[in-house]
C-alpha positions in Angstrom: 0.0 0.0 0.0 1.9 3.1 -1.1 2.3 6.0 1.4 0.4 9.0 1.4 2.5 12.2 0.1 2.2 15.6 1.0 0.5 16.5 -2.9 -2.4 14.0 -1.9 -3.1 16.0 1.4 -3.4 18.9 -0.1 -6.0 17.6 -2.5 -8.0 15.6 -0.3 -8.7 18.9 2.1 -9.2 20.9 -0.8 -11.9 18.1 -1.6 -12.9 18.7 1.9 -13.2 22.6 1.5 -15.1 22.2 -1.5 -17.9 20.0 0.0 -18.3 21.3 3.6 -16.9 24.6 3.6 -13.9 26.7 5.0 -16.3 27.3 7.9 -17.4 23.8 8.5 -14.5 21.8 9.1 -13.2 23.1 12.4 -16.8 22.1 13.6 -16.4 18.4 11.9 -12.5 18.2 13.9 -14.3 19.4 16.7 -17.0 16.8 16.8 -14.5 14.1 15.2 -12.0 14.9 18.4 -15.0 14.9 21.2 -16.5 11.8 19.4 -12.8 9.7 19.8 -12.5 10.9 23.6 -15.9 10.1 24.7 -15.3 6.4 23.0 -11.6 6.4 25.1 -13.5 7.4 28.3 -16.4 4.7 28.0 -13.6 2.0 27.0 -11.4 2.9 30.2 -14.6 3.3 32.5 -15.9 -0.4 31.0 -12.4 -1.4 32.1 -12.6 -0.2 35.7 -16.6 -1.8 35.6 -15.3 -5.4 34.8 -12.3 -5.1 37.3 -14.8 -3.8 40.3 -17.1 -6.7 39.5 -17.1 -9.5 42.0 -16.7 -13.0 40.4 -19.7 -15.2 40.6 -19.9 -17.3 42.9 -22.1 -21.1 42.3 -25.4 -20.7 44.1 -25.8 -22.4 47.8 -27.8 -25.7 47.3 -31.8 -25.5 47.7 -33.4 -27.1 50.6 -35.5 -30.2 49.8 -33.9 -30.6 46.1 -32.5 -33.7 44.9 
């Protein structure tokens, strides 16, 4: 897969400016950059959920069961 040069960047934002706008974009990185921190924070807190969660222990036998 060949690398992506500097000519290439410059032609995929001016694709970018054409399509949303000069004004737009900062408001797309915005919501891009707050989008990939709330999905870190829920990762890390699922993490601390599964390490807090006692491990299950077998049920205590019913009285009168065979």
């Amino acid at each position: 897969m060949p690398n992506i040069g500097m000519s290439e960047l410059l032609i995929i934002l001016g694709i970018a400016v054409l399509l949303f706008g000069g004004r737009k974009i900062p408001e797309i990185g915005k919501g891009l950059g707050e989008g990939i921190r709330q999905f870190k924070n829920a990762l890390k807190s699922e993490d601390k959920v599964e390490e807090k969660k006692p491990e299950a222990s077998p049920a205590p036998p019913q009285a009168g069961a065979r």
